[in-house]
N, C-alpha and C positions, 0 to 999 in steps of 0.2 A: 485448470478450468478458469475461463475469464469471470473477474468479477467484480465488484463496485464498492468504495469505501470512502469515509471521508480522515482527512488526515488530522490526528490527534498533536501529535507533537512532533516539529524539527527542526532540528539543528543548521541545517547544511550539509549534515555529514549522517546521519542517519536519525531515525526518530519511530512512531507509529501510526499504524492507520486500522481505524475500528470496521470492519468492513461489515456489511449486510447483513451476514449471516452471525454477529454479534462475537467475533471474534477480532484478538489485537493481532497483527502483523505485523513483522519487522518491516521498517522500510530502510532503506540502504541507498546514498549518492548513488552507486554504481549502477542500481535497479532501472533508473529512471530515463524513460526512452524519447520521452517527449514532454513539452513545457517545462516551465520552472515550479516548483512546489514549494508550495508556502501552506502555514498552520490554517486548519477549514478548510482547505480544497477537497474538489471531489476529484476521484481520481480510478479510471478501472484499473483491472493487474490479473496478472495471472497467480492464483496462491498455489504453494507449497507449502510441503510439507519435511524439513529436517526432522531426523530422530535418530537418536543413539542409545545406548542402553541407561545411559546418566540425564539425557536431556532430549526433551523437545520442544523444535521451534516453528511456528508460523512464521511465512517470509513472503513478502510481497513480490514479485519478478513483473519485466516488464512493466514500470509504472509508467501511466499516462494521466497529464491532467488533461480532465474531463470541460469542453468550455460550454458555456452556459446553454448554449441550447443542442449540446450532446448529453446534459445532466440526465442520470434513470435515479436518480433517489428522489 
């Protein structure tokens, strides 16, 4: 499901984004489909869900930065 967040922290190389719905996200290089991402962007994704019987993880797919008059936050 598409959805909207701003990005917390990142590297380059992976970091997080606190999305809407008050949850953190993995965000991942590999994830991002369009613009460059930098710390404070706003940015939609389609979220996921990983889970194992040891671990789960929120992960951002498909990131997009959102340009200013595409902003929904």
């Amino acid at each position: 499901m598409k959805t909207y967040g701003k990005v917390e922290k990142y590297n380059g190389y992976s970091g997080s984004i606190l999305g809407v719905d008050g949850k953190e996200y993995l965000l991942l290089e590999k994830e991002i489909v369009e613009g460059q991402v930098e710390e404070k962007d706003d940015v939609s994704f389609v979220a996921e869900e990983y889970e194992t019987p040891e671990h789960h993880e929120d992960i951002a797919r498909f990131v997009k930065v959102l340009k200013k008059d595409d902003k929904k936050i």
